[in-house]
C-alpha positions, 0 to 999 in steps of 0.5 A, a space after each residue: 551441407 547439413 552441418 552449417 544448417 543445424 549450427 545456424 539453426 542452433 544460433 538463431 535458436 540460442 539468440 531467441 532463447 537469451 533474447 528471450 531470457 535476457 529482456 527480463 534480466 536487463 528490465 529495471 526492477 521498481 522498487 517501492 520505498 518504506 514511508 518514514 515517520 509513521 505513527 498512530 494514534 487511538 482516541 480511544 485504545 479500549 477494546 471495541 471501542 468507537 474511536 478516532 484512527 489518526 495516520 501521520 507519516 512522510 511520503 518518499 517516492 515525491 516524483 511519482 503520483 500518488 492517486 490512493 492511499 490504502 490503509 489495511 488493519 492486519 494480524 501481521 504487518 508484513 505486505 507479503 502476507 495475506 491480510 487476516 482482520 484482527 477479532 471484532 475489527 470494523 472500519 467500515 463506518 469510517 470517515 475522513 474527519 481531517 487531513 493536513 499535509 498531501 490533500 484532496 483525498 476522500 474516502 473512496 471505501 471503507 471496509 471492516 479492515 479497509 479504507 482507501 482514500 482517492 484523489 485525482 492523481 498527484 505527486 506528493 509535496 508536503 510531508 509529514 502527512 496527517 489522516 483523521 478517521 472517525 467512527 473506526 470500531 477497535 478490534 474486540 478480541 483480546 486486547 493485544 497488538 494489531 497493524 496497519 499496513 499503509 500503501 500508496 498507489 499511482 491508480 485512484 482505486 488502491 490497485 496495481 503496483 504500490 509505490 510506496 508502502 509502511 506499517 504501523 502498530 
């Protein structure tokens, strides 16, 4: 009498348990696309200088609605790992001087190494993309390469989940 017990017991344990494990497995994975057709270009390229930063690329998850844009100056490009500022980076008087393409944006934070633009959420329809900013501080440490990761979110406030992502250099 016992043993039928323990393997019914051992069954409904086994089927919580792949229930369990087997949710995660069969959950379809979002996977963020790269923009395509990325590009920056510097008013002016002198080190701590007071430039324009104008963005272009091509948005490609069009289906899905893009809420804000977060652009984050970095040491390194990869999205993965912690953002360090460049020496002497400072956007934080950053304006949105134009925009052409995917519109409405306006600049809900500007950081030393931050600006993110909202907007009420929509999905993309134009590409390519053009973001103007004025009034950027170039990093001021020794002249060399710095990036700019580029992510676009669903939310209007550069949180959450990031639907489509890029750097530039």
């Amino acid at each position: 009498r016992l043993q039928p017990l323990k393997r019914k017991a051992v069954l409904a344990i086994a089927l919580l348990t792949l229930g369990a494990l087997g949710t995660p497995l069969l959950t379809p994975h979002v996977h963020a696309l790269q923009l395509q057709q990325r590009s920056l270009s510097v008013s002016d390229v002198a080190v701590g200088a007071t430039a324009n930063h104008s963005f272009k690329f091509s948005y490609m998850s069009t289906a899905s609605p893009v809420g804000s844009v977060m652009f984050e100056y970095c040491k390194s490009p990869l999205v993965d790992l912690p953002c360090d500022a460049p020496d002497g980076m400072n956007a934080g008087g950053a304006v949105l001087a134009d925009q052409q393409g995917e519109t409405n944006f306006f600049v809900l934070t500007a950081q030393t190494n931050r600006i993110i633009l909202t907007r009420p959420p929509a999905p993309p329809t134009n590409n390519p993309s053009v973001y103007t900013f004025s009034g950027v501080n170039n990093p001021t440490g020794a002249a060399g390469t710095f990036y700019v990761r580029i992510t676009t979110y669903l939310s209007t406030d550069g949180t959450g989940a990031y639907t489509d992502f890029g750097a530039v250099v």
